[in-house]
N, C-alpha and C positions, 0 to 999 in steps of 0.2 A: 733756770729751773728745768727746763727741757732737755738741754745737752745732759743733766744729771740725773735725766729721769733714763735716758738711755742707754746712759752706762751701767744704771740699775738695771738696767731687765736683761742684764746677761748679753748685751751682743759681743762683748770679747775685744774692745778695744779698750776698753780700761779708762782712764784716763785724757787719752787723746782724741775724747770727743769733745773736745771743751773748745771755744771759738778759734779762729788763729789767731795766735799771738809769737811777736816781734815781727812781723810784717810780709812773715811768710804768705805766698801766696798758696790759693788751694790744688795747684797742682803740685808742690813741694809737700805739702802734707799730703795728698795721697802715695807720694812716692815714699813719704816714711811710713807710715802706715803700712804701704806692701798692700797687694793683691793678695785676700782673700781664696784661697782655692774653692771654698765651699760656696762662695758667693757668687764670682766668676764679676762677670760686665755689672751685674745689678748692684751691686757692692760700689760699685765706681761711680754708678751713676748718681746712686745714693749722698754718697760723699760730696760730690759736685754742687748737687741741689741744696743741699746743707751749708757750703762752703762759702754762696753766695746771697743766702739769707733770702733765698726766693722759695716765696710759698706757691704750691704748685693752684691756680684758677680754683674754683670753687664750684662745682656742676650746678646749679640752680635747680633745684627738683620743683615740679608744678604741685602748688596748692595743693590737701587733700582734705578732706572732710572731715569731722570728728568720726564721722560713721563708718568712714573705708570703704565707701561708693566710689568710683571713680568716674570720669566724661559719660564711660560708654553705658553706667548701668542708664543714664538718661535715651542712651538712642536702641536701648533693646525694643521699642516696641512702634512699628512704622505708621500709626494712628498717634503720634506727638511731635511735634516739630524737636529737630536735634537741639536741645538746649544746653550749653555748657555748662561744667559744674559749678563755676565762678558764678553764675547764676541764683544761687542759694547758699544760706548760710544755717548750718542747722545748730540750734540753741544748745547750750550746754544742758541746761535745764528743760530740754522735752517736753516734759508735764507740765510748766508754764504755757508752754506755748497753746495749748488746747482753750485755756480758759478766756480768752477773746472771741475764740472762733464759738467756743458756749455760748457766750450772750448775743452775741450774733444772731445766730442760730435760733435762741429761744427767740428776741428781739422782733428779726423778720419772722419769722412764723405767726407770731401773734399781727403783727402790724397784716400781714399779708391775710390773716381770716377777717380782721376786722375790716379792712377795705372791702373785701370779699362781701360783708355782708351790707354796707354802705353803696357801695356799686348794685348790689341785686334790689335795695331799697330806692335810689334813683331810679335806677331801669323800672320795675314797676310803675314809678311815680311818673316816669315819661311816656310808657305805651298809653296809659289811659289820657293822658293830654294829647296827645298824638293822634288818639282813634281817628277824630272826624279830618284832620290834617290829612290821613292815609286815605282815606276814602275820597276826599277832595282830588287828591293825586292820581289816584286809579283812574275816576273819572274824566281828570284832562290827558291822561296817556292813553285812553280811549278813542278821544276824538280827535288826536294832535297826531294827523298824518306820517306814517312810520314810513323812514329809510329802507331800502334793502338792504342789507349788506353794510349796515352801521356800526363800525368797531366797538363802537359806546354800546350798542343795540347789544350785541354778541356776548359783550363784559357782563352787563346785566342779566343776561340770559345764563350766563355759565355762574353765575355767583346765587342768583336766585333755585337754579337748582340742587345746589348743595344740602347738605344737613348742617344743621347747627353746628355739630359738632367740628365739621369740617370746616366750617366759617370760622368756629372760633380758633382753631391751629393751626388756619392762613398765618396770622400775624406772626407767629411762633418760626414758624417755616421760612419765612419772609426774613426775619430776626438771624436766622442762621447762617442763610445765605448772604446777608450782609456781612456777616462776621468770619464767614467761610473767605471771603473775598478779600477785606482787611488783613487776611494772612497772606497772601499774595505781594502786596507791598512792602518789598524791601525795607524801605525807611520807618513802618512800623513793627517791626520786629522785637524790636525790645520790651515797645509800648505793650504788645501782645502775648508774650512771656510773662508780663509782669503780672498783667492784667488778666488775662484770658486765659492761665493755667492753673490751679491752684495746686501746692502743698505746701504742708506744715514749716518748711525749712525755707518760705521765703519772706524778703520783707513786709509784702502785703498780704496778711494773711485775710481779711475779712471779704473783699469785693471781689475776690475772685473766686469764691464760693458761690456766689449767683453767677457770676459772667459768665462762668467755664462753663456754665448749663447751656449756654449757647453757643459754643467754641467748639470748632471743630478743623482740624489739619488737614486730614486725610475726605477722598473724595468720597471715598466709600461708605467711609464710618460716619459721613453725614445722611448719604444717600439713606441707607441702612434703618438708622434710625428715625429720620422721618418719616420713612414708608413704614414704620412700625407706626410710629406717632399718628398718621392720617388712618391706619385703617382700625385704630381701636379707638379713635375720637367721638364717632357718633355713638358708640354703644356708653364710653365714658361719661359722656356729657350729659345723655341720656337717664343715668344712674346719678346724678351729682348736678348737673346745671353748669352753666357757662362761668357764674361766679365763684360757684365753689371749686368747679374744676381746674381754674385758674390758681388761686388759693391754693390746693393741693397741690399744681404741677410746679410752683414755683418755691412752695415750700420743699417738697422733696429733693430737688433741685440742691438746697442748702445744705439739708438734714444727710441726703448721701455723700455730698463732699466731705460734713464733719466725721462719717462713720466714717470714709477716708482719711482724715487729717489722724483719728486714733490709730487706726491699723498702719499708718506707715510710722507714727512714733513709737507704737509699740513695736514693730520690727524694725526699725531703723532702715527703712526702705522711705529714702524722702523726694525720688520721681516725681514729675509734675503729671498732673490729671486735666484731662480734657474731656467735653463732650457731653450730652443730653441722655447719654444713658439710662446714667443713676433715677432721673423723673419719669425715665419712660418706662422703666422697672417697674418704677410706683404705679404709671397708669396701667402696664398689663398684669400685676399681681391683683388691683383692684376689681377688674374685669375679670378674671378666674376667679377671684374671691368670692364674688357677688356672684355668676353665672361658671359655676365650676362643669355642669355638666355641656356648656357650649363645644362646639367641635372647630379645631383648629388646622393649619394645614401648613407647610413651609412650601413658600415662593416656589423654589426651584423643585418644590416634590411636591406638585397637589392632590397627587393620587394616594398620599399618603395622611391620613387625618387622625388625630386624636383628640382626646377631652382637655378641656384648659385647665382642670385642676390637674392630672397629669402632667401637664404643660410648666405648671407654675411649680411640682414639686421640681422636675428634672430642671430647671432652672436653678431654684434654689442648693438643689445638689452638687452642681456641679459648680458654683460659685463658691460656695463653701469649700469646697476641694479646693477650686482655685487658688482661695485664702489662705487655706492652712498650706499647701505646696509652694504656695510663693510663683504661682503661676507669673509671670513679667507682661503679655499681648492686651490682658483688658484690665481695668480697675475694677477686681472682684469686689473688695471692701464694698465701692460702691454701689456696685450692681446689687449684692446682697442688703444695703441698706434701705436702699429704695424700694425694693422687695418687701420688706418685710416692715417698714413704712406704710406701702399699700395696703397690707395687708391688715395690721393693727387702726388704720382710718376707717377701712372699710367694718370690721367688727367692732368696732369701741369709739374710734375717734370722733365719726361722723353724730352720734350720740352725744358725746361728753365738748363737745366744739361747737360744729354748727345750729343743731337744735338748742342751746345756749348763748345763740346771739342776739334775744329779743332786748338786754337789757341796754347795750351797745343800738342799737336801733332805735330805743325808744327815745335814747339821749339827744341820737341826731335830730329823729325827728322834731323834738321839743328847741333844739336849737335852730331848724327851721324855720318851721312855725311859728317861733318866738322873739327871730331875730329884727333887728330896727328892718322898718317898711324904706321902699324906693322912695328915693329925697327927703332921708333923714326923717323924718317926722318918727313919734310913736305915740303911742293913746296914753 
């Protein structure tokens, strides 16, 4: 069928492209055939290749995506480790893919206030059993002959003067830098890809929407944002409490990845996303929400100060831009999610959420209270 598809399309041998036959060899038939003037060498060579029923290698072209992303849209931006495209598979069906990452989403959010208010109902319950334990303590750190120059001494003394706020986004800081570090290790690479990046186009899509909240590549882009994270913690924590701030920080966390997971299905930009951004979004949109006329200042320009509502619109402006331009350096999506996360917890959420967690509270407590006494017995 082939030899008579090409004598169809007009090459002008007619006939005599049909295989050899009586035992003619293929330089006999090109010498009846005759040289082509129009063809010249190619003509010849053609013949050849034909004559002895070799198909010419086959190029193997590398995998591509449904999307028509290629390796490199993954290493445009030097705050993600180079991930290759083989690395994700993006669903035929897109819009499926969101609705895991939904209940997720809703799932830890509520799990994460309801702890939230469980953990603030211990904590209370333990300072007042604790009172006279603390005072016991003060008094033998009184009379109990102090070191000079006691590294323990020093520990105590630099942790003690912190703010709350600061105590509580040690452990957070702490968290990063561990996982800052776990990227260093070669033989976890993959593990960290999997795990520590999230977008919509990979296998795992639920667990790395919290993880990535702690993930970070680049040196910078950790530095960066913890020193945001440390110097808006006392005023955060201040406004919200250690338990709810937790609750918030780790919810946002989630809720900015998913406004990521939509914005890269809706543009079919399926990039892996890294980093504590999107939650710290949430705490500085919070902090200008609630104290909009505070004054702010950038690191490197102190001389330069403005108001934090200010602050928080040019933020949000310029992430939107990002969004709609298809900016490639930071996860706009997210930034913009967490943002405006903050900002609807701080006006509505805190309201319709936490002042509604007496009835979750009252439940614990009754299960408490009520549960069987040490060594089995009950009345």
């Amino acid at each position: 069928m082939a030899w008579r598809g090409l004598a169809q399309r007009g090459w002008g041998c007619g006939q005599a492209w049909g295989p050899p036959a009586g035992g003619r060899s293929c330089e006999e038939l090109t010498a009846a055939l005759g040289q082509p003037r129009l063809l010249g060498r190619r003509f010849n060579v053609f013949i050849q290749q034909k004559c002895g029923f070799r198909k010419a290698p086959r190029k193997v072209e590398p995998r591509r995506s449904d999307t028509g992303t290629s390796s490199e849209a993954y290493k445009r931006s030097a705050l993600i480790p180079p991930v290759e495209e083989t690395a994700f598979y993006p669903s035929p069906y897109p819009i499926r893919t969101l609705v895991k990452p939904l209940f997720f989403t809703v799932g830890f959010t509520g799990c994460a206030f309801g702890s939230a208010a469980i953990w603030q109902y211990e904590s209370l319950k333990s300072r007042v059993q604790s009172y006279f334990d603390g005072i016991k303590a003060d008094w033998l750190d009184s009379i109990r002959p102090q070191k000079e120059g006691d590294f323990r001494k020093e520990i105590n003394k630099w942790w003690n003067n912190l703010s709350d706020g600061q105590r509580t986004v040690t452990g957070i800081i702490a968290a990063n830098v561990f996982v800052f570090c776990l990227w260093r290790v070669p033989s976890l690479q993959r593990t960290m890809i999997r795990y520590f990046t999230s977008s919509p186009a990979s296998k795992v899509l639920c667990s790395p929407m919290l993880l990535s909240t702690f993930s970070h590549f680049s040196l910078f882009h950790m530095a960066a944002n913890m020193y945001v994270l440390w110097s808006f913690s006392s005023s955060i924590v201040n406004i919200l409490g250690q338990e709810q701030f937790m609750a918030v920080y780790l919810s946002a966390g989630v809720i900015s990845n998913f406004v990521s997971y939509v914005c890269k299905v809706a543009t079919g930009r399926y990039g892996p996303s890294l980093g504590a951004s999107g939650a710290i979004m949430t705490v500085l949109a919070a902090v200008c929400t609630k104290i909009p006329e505070g004054r702010l200042a950038i690191i490197f320009l102190p001389m330069f100060t403005f108001t934090a509502g200010n602050a928080l619109k040019a933020i949000i402006a310029v992430d939107t831009a990002g969004m709609i331009l298809g900016w490639k350096f930071f996860d706009h999506a997210a930034h913009l999610g967490g943002a405006l996360f903050g900002i609807w917890y701080i006006t509505y959420g805190h309201e319709l959420i936490w002042k509604n967690r007496e009835p979750l509270v009252k439940i614990w407590h009754e299960m408490r209270t009520n549960g069987p006494k040490k060594g089995g017995g009950s009345k």
